[in-house]
C-alpha positions as CSV (number, residue, x, y, z in Angstrom):
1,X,-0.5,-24.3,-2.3
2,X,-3.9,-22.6,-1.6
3,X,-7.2,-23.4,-2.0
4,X,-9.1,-22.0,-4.8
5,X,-11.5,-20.2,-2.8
6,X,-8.4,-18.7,-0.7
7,X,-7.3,-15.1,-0.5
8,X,-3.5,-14.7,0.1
9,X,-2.5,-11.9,2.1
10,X,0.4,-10.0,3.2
11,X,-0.8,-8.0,6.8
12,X,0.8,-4.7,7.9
13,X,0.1,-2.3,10.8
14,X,-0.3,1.3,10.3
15,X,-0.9,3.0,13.8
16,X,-3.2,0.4,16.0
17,X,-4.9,-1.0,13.2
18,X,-4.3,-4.2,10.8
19,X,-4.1,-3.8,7.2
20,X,-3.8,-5.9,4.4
21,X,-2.8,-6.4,0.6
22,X,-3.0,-9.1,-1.7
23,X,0.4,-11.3,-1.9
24,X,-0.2,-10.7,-5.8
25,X,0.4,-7.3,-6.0
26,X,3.3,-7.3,-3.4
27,X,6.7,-8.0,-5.2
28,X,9.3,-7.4,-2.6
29,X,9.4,-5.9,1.2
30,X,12.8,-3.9,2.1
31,X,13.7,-2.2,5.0
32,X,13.1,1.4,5.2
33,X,15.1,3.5,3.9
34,X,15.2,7.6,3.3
35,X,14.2,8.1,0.0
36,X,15.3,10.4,-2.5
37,X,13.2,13.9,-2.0
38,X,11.1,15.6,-4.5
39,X,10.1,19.0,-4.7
40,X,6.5,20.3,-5.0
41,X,5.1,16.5,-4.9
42,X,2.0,15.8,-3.0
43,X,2.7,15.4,0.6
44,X,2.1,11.8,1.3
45,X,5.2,11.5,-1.7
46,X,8.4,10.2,-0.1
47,X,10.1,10.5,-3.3
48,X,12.3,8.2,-5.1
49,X,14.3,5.1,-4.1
50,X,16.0,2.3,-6.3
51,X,14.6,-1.3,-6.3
52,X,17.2,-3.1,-8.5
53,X,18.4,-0.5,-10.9
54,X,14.6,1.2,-11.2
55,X,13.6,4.4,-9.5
56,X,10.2,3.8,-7.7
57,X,7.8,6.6,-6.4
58,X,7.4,5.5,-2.4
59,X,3.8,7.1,-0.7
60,X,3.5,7.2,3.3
61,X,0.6,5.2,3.2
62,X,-0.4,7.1,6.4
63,X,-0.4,10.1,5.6
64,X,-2.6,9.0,2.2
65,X,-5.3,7.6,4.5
66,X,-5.0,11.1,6.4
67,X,-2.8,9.6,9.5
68,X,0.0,11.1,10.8
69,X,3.4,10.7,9.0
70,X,5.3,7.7,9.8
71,X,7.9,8.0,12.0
72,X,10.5,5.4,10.8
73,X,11.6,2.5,13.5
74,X,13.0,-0.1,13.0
75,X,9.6,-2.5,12.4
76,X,9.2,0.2,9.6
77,X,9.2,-1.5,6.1
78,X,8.5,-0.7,2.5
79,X,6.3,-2.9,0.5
80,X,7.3,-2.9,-3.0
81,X,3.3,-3.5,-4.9
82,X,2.7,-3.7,-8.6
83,X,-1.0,-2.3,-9.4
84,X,-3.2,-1.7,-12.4
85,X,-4.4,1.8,-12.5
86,X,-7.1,2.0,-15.3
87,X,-5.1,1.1,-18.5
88,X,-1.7,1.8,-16.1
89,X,1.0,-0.7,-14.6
90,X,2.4,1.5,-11.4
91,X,5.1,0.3,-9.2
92,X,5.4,1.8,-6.2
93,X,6.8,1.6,-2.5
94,X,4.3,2.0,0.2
95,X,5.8,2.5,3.6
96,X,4.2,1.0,6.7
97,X,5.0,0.8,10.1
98,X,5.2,-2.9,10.4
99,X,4.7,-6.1,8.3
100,X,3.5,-9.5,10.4
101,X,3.0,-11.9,8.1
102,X,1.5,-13.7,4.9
103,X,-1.9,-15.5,5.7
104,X,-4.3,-17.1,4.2
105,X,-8.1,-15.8,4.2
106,X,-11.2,-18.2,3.1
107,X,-13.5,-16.0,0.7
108,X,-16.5,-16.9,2.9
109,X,-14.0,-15.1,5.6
110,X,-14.0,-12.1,3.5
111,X,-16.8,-9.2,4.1
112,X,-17.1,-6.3,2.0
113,X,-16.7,-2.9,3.6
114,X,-19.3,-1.5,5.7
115,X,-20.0,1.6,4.7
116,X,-21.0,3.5,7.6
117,X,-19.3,6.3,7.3
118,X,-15.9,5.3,8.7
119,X,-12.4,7.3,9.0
120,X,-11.1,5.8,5.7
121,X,-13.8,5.7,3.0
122,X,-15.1,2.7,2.1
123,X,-14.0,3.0,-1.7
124,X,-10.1,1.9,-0.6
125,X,-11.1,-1.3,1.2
126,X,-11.6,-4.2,-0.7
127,X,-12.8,-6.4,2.2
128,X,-12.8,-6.9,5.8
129,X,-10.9,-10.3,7.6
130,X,-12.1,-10.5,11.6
131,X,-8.8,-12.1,12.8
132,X,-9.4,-12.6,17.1
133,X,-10.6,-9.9,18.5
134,X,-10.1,-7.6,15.9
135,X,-10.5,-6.3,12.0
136,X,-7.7,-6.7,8.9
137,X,-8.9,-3.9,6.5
138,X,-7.8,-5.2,2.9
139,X,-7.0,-2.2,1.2
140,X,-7.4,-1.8,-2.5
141,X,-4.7,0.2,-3.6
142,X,-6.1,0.8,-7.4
143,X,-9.4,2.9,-5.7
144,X,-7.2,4.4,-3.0
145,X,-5.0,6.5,-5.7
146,X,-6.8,8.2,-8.8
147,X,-6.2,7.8,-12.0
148,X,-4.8,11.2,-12.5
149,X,-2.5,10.7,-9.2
150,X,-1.5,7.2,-10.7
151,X,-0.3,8.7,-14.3
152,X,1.6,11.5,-12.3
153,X,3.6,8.8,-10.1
154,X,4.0,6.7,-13.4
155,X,5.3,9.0,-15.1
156,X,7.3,11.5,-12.7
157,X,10.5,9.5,-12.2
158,X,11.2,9.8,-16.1
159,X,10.7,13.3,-15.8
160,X,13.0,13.5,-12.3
161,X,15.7,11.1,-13.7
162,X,16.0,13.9,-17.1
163,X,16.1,16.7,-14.3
């Protein structure tokens, strides 16, 4: 169990740089795997893939942060997150380069964003972890989409499945 005061964390790589969500909104990591194309979605959209019998919307979180597309290895993985979006549940895959590991972070560990004008904008990052030499960026996937965005991926595989 974790303390009270603890943050649990599932830590991913996109590019050089450590990442991190909330082990509360993760509900599964898979293996990559193509997913299902669709036309005239925005272009950090995958498209479609099945997580036990449902169709999810999978983003390359990259390219939404305004990184190069992934490149799939074999580190590559998909993190299945479930996410509030204003009065909207959203599942959705996020694919990232690698996954390390779950950890724990004290909430006196946690920093909140500086805002200094940085590549990704301060509004996505729900805190900062210094692990070693280095920075974990805890990314708050509810700021990092928009509402409007969020309805659209909601309700687009309903609207794909009738197609």
């Amino acid at each position: 169990m974790s303390a009270p005061d603890e943050l649990q964390l599932v830590t991913f790589a996109l590019d050089a740089e450590r990442f991190a969500l909330p082990v509360r909104v993760v509900r599964e990591i898979l293996d990559h795997q193509p997913a299902f194309r669709i036309p005239n979605g925005p272009r950090h959209l995958l498209g479609l893939c099945h997580v036990r019998g449902q169709a999810v919307p999978v983003i390359d979180l990259r390219m939404r942060l305004g990184l190069t597309p992934t490149e799939p290895t074999a580190n590559t993985r998909v993190l299945v997150v479930d996410i509030k979006v204003g009065a909207r549940a959203l599942t959705l895959g996020i694919v990232v380069d690698r996954v390390f590991e779950v950890t724990a972070a004290r909430s006196d560990e946690v920093d909140t964003a500086p805002d200094i004008g940085a590549r990704w904008a301060s509004a996505y990052i729900e805190g900062v972890v210094r692990r070693d030499d280095s920075f974990v960026v805890i990314v708050d996937l509810a700021h990092l989409l928009s509402e409007g965005e969020a309805a659209d991926l909601a309700e687009a595989p309903q609207e794909w499945r009738a197609a």
